[in-house]
C-alpha positions as CSV (number, residue, x, y, z in Angstrom):
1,X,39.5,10.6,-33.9
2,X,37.8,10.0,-37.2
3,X,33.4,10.1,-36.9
4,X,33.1,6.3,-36.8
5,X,35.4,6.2,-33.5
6,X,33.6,9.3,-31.9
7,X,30.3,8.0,-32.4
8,X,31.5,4.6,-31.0
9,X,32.4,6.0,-28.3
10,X,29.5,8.4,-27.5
11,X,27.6,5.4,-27.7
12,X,29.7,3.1,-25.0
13,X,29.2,5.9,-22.9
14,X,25.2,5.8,-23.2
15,X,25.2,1.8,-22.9
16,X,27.1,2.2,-19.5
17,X,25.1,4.9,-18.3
18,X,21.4,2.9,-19.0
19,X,23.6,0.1,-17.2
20,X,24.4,1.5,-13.9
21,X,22.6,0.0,-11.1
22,X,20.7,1.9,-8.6
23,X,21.7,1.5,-5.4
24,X,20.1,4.9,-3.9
25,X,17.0,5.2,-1.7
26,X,16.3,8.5,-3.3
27,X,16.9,7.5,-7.6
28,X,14.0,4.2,-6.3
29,X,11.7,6.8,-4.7
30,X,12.2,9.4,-7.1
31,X,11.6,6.4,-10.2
32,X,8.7,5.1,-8.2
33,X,6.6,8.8,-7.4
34,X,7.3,9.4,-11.4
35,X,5.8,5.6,-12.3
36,X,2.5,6.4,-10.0
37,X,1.9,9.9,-11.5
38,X,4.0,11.9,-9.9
39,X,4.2,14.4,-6.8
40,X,2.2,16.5,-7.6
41,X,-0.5,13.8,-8.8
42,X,-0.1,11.5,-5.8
43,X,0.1,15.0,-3.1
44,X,-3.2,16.4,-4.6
45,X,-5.2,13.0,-3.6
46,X,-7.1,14.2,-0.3
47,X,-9.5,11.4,0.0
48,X,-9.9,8.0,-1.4
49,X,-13.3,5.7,-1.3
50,X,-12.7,2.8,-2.6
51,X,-15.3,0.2,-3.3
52,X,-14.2,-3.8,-3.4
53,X,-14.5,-7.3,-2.8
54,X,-13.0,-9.4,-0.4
55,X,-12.5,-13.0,-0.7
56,X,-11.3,-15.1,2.7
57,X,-11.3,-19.1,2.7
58,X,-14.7,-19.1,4.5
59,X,-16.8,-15.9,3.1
60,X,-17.1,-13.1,0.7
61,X,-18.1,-9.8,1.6
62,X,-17.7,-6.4,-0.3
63,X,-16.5,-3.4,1.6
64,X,-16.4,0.6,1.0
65,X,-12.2,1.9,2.3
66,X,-12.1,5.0,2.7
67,X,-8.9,7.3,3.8
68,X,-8.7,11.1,4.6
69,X,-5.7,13.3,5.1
70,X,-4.0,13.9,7.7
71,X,-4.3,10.3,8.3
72,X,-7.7,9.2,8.7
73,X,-9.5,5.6,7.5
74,X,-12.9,4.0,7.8
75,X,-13.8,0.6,6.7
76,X,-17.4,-0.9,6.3
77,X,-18.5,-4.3,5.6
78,X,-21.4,-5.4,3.7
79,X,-22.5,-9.2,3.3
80,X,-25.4,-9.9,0.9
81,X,-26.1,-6.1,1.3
82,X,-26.6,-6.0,4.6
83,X,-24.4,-3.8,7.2
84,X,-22.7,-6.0,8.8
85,X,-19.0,-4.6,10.3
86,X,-17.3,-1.4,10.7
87,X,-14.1,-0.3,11.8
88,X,-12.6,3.3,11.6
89,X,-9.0,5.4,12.8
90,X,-9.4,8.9,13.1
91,X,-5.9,10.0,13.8
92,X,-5.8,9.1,17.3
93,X,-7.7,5.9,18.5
94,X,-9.9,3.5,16.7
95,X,-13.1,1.9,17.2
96,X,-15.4,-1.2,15.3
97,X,-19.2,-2.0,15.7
98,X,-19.7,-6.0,14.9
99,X,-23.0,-5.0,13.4
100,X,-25.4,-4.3,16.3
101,X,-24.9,-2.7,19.6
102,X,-22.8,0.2,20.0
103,X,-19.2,0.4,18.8
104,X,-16.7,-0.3,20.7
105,X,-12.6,0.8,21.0
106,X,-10.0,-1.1,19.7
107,X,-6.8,-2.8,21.0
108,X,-3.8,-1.3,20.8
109,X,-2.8,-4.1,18.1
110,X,-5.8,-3.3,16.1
111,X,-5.9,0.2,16.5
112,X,-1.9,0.6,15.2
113,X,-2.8,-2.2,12.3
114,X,-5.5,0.6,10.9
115,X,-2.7,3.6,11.3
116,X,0.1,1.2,9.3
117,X,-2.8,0.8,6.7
118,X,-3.5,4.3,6.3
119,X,0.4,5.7,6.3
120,X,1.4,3.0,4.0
121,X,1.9,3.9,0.2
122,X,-0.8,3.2,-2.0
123,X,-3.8,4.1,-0.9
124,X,-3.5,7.6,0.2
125,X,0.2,8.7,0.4
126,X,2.4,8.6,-1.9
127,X,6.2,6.3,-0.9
128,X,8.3,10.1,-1.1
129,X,5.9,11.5,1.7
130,X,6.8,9.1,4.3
131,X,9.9,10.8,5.5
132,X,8.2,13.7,6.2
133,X,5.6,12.1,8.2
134,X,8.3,10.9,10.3
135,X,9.0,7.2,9.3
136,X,12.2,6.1,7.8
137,X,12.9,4.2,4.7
138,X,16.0,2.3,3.4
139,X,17.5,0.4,0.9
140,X,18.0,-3.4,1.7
141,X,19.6,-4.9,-2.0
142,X,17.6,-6.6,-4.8
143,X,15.8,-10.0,-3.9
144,X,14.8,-12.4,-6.9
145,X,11.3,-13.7,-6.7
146,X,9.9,-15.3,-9.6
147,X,11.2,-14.3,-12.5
148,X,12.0,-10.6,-10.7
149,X,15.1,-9.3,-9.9
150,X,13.2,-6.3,-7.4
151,X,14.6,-3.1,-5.9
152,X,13.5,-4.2,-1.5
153,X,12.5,-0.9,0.8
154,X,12.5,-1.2,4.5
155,X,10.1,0.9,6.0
156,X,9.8,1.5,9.3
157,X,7.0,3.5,10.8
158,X,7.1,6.3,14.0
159,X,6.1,3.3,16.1
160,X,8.4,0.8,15.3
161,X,6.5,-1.5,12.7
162,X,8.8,-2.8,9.6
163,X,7.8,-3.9,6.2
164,X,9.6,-4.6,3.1
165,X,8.4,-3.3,-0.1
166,X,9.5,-4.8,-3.1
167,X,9.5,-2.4,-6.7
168,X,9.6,-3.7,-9.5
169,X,12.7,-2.6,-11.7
170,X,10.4,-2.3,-15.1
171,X,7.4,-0.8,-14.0
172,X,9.0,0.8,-11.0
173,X,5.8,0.5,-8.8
174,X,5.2,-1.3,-5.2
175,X,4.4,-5.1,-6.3
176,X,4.7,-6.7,-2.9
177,X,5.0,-5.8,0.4
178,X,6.2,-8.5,2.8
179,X,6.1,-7.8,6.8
180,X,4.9,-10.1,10.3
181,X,1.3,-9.5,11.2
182,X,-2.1,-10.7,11.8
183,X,-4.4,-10.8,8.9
184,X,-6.9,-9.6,11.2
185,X,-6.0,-8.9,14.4
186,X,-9.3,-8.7,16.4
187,X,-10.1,-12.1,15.5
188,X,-6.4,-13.8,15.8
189,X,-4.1,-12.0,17.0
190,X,-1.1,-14.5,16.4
191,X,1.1,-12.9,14.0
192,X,2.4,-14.6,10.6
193,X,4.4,-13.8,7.6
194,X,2.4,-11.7,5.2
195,X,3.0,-11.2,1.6
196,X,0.5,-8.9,-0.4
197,X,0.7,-8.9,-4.0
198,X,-0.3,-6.5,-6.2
199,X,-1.1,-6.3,-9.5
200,X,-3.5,-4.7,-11.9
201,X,-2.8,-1.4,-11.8
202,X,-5.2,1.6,-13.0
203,X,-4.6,5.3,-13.6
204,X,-7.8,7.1,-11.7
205,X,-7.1,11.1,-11.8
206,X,-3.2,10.9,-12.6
207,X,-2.2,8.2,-10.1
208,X,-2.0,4.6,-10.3
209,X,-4.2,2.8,-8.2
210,X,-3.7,-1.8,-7.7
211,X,-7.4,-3.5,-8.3
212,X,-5.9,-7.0,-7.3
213,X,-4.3,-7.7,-4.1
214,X,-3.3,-10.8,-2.7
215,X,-2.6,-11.9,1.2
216,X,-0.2,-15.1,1.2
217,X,1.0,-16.5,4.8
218,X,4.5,-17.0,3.4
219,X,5.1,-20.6,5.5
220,X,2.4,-22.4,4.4
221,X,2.1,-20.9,1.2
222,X,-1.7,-20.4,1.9
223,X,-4.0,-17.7,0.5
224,X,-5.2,-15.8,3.1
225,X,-7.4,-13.4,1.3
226,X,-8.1,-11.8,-2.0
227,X,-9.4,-8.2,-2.6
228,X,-10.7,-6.9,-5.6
229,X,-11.1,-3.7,-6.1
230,X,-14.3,-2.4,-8.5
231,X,-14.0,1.2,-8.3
232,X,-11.7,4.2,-7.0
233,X,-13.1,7.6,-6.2
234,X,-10.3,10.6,-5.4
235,X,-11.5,13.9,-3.5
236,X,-15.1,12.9,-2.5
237,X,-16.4,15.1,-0.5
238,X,-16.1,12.8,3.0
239,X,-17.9,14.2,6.1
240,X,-15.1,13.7,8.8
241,X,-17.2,13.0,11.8
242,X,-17.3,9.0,9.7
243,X,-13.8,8.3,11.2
244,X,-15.1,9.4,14.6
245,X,-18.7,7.8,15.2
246,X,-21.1,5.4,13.4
């Protein structure tokens, strides 16, 4: 075989090996932990506080989320500065306060939409660490939306809730996710089609972090809400009695 042929060769081979398509739960998960900073980034994160603004049709507010392992999430609402909502999971059961009184518990539906929030890549787990925490992922085939061709995920969560997340095949990081669910479900409960979108993503201590999220109801087309985030803080020091009282 003279050098031209052999090197013509060895080149086909490369071209079809960039070509293959990945079809494996594991090569998506192991291309997406890699794209957000990798396991040993994404597995050092024990807290999050993140600060942001939220935009619905009828107000704007700006809200402090903040997550703790071993699975733990408090959220608190401020309008015009003032203290106006909080709502927090602490592993077990949940609870809000509307602002004044004493806090109350949650519904079930409420209390499980705070837990899907916290286990959920993105904000304090990273997507390899599900399995381990006893929820289940697959891969459902690529789905063209837009002008991208994405890699879908079914994840299913220890207590039956589903989503789809959708990775894009560039950037290998969770875009979308697309599941049936009240936007808020202690003020409607009726449940819709939900796609979040997410863009903008930053690198805060190793691990890539979306400051733009979207909430679409995906039959009417409408824009539910908007969050921005405006800053990301990893391992603050969080006092964990938060999660459990006011």
């Amino acid at each position: 075989m003279t050098w031209f042929r052999l090197c013509s060769a060895a080149f086909a081979v490369v071209l079809v090996g960039c070509s293959q398509e990945i079809n494996s739960v594991d090569e998506i998960i192991e291309k997406n932990t890699n794209a957000m900073g990798g396991a040993a980034a994404i597995e050092a994160i024990h807290s999050v506080a993140i600060k942001l603004h939220i935009t619905d049709p009828s107000f704007e507010v700006d809200g402090v989320y903040r997550a703790a392992r071993p699975g733990r999430m408090r959220m608190d609402v401020y309008a015009a500065g003032k203290h106006v909502f909080a709502e927090a999971f602490n592993g077990e059961r949940a609870w809000q306060w509307q602002g004044k009184g004493e806090p109350v518990g949650e519904n079930a539906q409420a209390t499980a939409a705070l837990r899907h929030g916290v286990e959920l890549p993105g904000n304090l787990f990273g997507l390899r660490e599900l399995r381990r925490r006893g929820h289940q992922i697959s891969f459902t085939g690529r789905e063209k939306v837009g002008s991208v061709n994405y890699y879908v995920l079914r994840i299913t969560l220890s207590d039956g809730y589903s989503a789809s997340l959708y990775v894009d095949p560039v950037t290998w990081l969770i875009a979308r996710r697309r599941d049936v669910r009240p936007l808020h479900p202690d003020i409607d409960p009726k449940p819709t089609t939900i796609e979040s979108a997410k863009t903008d993503f930053r690198k805060i201590d190793g691990v890539y972090f979306s400051f733009h999220n979207t909430d679409t109801d995906l039959g009417s087309g409408k824009v539910l809400e908007t969050g921005v985030v405006k800053e990301v803080a990893v391992n603050q020091e969080i006092a964990p009695t938060i999660f459990d009282k006011l």
